[in-house]
C-alpha positions in Angstrom: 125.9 123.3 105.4 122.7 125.5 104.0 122.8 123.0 100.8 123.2 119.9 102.4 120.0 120.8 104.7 118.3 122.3 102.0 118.9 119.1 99.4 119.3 116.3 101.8 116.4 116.4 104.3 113.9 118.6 102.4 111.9 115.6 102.3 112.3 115.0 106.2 110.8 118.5 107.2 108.2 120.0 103.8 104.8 119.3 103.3 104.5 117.1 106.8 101.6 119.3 108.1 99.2 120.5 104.9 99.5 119.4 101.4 99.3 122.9 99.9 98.2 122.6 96.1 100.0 124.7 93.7 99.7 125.1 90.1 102.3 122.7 88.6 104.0 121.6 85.2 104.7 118.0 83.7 103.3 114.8 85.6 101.1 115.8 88.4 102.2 115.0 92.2 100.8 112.1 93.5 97.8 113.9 95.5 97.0 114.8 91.9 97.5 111.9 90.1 95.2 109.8 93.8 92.1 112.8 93.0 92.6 111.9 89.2 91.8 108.2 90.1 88.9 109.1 92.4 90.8 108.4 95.3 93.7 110.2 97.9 96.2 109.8 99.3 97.4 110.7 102.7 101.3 111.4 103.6 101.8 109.2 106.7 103.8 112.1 109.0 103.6 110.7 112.6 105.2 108.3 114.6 108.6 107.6 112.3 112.0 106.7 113.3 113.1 110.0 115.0 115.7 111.4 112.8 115.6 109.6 109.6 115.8 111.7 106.4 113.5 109.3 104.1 110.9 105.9 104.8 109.5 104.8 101.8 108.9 101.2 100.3 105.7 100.3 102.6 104.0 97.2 102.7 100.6 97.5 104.3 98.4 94.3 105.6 95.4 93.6 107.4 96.6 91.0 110.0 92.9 90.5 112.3 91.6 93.3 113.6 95.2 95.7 113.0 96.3 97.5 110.3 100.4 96.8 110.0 102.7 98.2 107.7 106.4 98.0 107.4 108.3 100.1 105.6 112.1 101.1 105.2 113.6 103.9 106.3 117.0 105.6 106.0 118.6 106.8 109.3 121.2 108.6 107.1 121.7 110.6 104.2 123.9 108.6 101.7 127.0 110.6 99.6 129.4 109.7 96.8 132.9 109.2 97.7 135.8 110.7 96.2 136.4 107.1 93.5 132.3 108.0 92.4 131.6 105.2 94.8 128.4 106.0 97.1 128.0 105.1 101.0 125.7 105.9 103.6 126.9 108.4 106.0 128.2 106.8 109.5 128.5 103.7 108.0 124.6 103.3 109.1 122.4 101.5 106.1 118.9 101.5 105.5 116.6 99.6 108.2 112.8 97.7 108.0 110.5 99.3 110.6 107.4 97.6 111.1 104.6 99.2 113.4 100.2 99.7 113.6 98.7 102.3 112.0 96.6 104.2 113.8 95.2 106.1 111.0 96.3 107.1 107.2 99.1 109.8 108.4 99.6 108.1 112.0 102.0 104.8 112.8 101.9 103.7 116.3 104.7 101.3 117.9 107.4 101.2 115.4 110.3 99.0 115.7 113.4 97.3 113.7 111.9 94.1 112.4 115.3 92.7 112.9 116.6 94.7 115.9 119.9 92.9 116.7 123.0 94.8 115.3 123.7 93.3 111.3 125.9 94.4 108.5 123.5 94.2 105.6 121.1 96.9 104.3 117.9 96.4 104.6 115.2 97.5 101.9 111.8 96.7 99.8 109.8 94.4 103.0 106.5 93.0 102.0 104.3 91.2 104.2 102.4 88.3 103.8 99.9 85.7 105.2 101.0 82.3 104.8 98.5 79.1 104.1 98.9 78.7 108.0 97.4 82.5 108.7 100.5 83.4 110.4 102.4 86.9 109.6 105.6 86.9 107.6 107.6 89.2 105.9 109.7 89.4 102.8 112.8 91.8 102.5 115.7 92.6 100.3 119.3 92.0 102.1 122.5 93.4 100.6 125.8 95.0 101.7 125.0 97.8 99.1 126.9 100.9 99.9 128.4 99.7 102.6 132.4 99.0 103.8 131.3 94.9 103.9 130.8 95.1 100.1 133.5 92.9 98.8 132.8 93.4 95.1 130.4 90.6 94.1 132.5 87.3 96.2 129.8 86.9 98.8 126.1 86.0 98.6 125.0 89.4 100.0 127.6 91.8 97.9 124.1 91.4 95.5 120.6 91.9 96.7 119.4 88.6 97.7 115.1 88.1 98.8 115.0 87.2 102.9 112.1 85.7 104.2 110.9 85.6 108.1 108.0 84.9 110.1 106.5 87.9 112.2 105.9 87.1 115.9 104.2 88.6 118.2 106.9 91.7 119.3 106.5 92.5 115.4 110.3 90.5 115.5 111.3 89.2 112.4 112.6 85.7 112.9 113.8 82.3 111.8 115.3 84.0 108.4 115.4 81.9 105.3 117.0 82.4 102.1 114.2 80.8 99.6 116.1 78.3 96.9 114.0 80.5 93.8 115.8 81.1 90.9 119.7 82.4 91.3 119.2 83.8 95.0 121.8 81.6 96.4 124.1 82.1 93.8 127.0 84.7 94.3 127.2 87.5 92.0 123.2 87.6 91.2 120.8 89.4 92.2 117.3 88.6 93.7 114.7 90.8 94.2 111.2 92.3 93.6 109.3 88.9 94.6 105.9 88.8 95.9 104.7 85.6 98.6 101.2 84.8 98.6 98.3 82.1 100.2 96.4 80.7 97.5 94.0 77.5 97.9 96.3 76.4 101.0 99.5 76.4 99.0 102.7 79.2 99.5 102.9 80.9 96.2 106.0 83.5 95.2 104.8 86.2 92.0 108.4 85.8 90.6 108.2 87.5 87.6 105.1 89.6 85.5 106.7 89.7 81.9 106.3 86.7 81.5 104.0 86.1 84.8 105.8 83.8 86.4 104.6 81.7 89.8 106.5 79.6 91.3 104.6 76.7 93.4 105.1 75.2 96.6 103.8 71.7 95.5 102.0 72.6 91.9 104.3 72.8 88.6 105.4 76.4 88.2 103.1 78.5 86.1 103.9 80.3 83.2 101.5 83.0 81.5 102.4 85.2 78.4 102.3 88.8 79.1 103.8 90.1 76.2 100.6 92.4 75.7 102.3 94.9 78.0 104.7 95.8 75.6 102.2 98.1 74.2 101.9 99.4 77.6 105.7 99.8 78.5 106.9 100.3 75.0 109.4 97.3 75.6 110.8 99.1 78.9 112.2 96.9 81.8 108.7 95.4 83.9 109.1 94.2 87.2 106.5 93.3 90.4 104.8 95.2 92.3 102.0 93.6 94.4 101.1 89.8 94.9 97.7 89.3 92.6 94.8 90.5 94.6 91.7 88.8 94.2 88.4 89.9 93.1 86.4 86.6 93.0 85.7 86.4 89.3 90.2 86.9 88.5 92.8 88.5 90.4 93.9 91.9 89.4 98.3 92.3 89.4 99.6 95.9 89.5 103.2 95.8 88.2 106.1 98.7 87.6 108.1 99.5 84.7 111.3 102.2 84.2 112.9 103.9 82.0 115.5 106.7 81.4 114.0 110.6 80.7 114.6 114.2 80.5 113.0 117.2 81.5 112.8 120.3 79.9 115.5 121.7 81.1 117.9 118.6 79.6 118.2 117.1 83.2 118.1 113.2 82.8 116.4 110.8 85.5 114.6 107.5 86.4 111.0 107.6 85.7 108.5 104.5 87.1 105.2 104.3 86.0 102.8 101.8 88.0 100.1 99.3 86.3 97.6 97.2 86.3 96.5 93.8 84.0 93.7 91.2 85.4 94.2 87.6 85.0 92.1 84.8 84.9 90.7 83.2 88.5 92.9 80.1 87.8 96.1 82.1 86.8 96.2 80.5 82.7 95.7 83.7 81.0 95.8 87.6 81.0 92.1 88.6 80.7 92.5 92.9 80.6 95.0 95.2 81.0 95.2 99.0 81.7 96.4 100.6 78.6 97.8 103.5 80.8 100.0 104.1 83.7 98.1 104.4 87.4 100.6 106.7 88.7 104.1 107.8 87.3 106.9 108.9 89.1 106.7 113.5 89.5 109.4 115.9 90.0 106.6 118.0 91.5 107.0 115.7 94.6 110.3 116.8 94.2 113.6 114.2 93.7 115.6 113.4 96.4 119.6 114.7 95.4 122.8 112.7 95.7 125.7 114.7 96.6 129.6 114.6 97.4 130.8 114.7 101.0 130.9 118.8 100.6 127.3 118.8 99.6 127.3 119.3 96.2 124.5 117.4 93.7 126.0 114.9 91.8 123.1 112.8 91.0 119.3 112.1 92.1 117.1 109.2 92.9 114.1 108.2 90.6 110.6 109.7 90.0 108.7 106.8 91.3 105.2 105.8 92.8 105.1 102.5 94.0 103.3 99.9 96.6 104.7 97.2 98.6 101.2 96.1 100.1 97.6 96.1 99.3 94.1 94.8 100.5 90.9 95.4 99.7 88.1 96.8 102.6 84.7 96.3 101.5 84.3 98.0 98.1 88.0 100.1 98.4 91.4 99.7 97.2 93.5 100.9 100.3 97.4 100.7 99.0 100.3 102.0 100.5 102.7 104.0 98.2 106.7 105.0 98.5 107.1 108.2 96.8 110.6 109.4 95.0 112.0 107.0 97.6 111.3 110.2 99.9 108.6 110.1 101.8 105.6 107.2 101.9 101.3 107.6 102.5 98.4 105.4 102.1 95.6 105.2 99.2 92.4 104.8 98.7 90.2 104.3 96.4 86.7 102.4 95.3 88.3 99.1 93.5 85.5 99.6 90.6 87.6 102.7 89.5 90.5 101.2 88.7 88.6 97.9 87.2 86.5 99.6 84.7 90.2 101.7 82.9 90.9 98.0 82.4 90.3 96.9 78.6 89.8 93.5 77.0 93.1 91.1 75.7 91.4 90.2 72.4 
């Protein structure tokens, strides 16, 4: 019992009152790596499901005068089974909460977005305006480690993108499974997609290497990005954010992975998080950042997979990475999942992260 407390909820009870900085080793924590960057970040610590042992994954968006986020959050620890299978523990799989946030470390109200009883885990929610300035929100569904799983012969066995509109109890409703690229097909999966509003039209961000937009009524658009290979050395590049614009281009932060070790031999999943700038009419990449933002720190400490006895078997990546973003006068305020532990909000002047962005020659 002492290791499954110690391993499985550390992240649930340390560090929720004072970040206390310590001298560290390898990649900086992400307080470290938010100072490096001119900015910080504040660990969101009140108003969470009561109980849960991680939230991560938030999405946070200015909807008129509120600040929302939604976010997931894991009621139960999850274990590996006996056949090296894993599944959550009481059967109970990973929710979206949505709620206000009072301040950087305070969420007010929170709620299931979908709050009638469902079989599907729920995971990765980003919201969105639409052209019609209503609220909607984007999530991954999937019967991952759960009992429904019936080994790829239904649409949800893989991670499939959901999409809903937001009313006005925060209730995600009228849920839609978007016709974009194999998420109606059994036995692929679907899934880091970001919706956007640009000139009136419903956009989806479907891929970043190559950037890839898919139109409501436009022709899809196409844009090389191979130039980040000299950023991700070739590794596997997936979204992050919906473009933001800045008026003159819109500036896309993207994520990339890739097995590592530390020094003690111990492999694991690192995630860095970038940034490139494209044009204001989405034709061409214009700059890109020729290092990672934030990377993924085992000072912020990995969250452990274990057997039903409590013994590590495995852990879950290193990894820094947003769901939602806006820009408030001359900041950058972003809201980061960390480790797939614990989630905060960052800020930072937008002019810092612009000028670390060079020229595509």
């Amino acid at each position: 019992m002492i290791m499954q407390t110690t391993h499985r909820f550390f992240h649930a009870y340390s560090g929720v009152a004072k970040q206390i900085k310590t001298e560290e080793e390898g990649i900086k924590n992400v307080y470290r790596q938010a100072e490096d960057l001119g900015g910080v970040f504040t660990r969101i610590v009140r108003g969470l499901p009561e109980g849960s042992v991680a939230n991560f994954s938030p999405s946070v968006i200015k909807h008129g005068d509120r600040t929302l986020i939604a976010w997931r959050t894991q009621p139960e620890p999850f274990y590996f089974l006996p056949d090296n299978n894993y599944a959550y523990m009481n059967r109970t799989p990973t929710e979206v909460y949505i709620g206000e946030l009072a301040n950087d470390s305070t969420i007010m109200g929170a709620k299931k977005i979908r709050s009638k009883p469902h079989r599907l885990s729920y995971e990765d929610p980003r919201l969105f305006h639409g052209p019609d300035k209503e609220l909607y929100v984007q999530f991954v569904g999937s019967t991952y480690a759960s009992s429904y799983n019936k080994g790829g012969k239904k649409l949800f066995d893989h991670p499939k993108v959901v999409v809903c509109h937001v009313n006005a109890e925060g209730e995600a409703v009228h849920p839609a499974i978007p016709p974009i690229g194999e998420n109606k097909t059994i036995g692929k999966a679907e899934k880091n997609w970001c919706f956007f509003s640009h000139k009136d039209e419903l956009k989806c961000l479907y891929s970043t290497r190559p950037l890839v937009i898919e139109c409501e009524k436009d022709k899809t658009t196409n844009v090389d990005t191979s130039i980040l290979d000299t950023v991700t050395g070739g590794s596997a590049t997936f979204n992050s954010l919906p473009p933001i614009s800045l008026g003159y281009g819109h500036i896309v932060f993207y994520h990339w992975k890739h097995m590592t070790k530390d020094n003690t031999g111990l492999t694991y999943l690192l995630y860095h998080l970038g940034a490139y700038m494209v044009d204001k009419d989405f034709t061409k990449i214009t700059h890109i950042d020729p290092k990672p933002l934030f990377s993924g720190s085992l000072n912020d400490r990995l969250i452990s997979w274990t057997n039903a006895d409590g013994n590590i078997v495995s852990f879950q990546p290193a990894v820094i990475l947003p769901f939602g973003a806006y820009v408030e006068n001359t900041d950058l305020v972003m809201s980061l999942g960390v480790n797939d532990a614990f989630m905060g909000v960052f800020r930072c002047p937008i002019e810092n992260l612009v000028k670390r962005l060079t020229p595509v020659t």
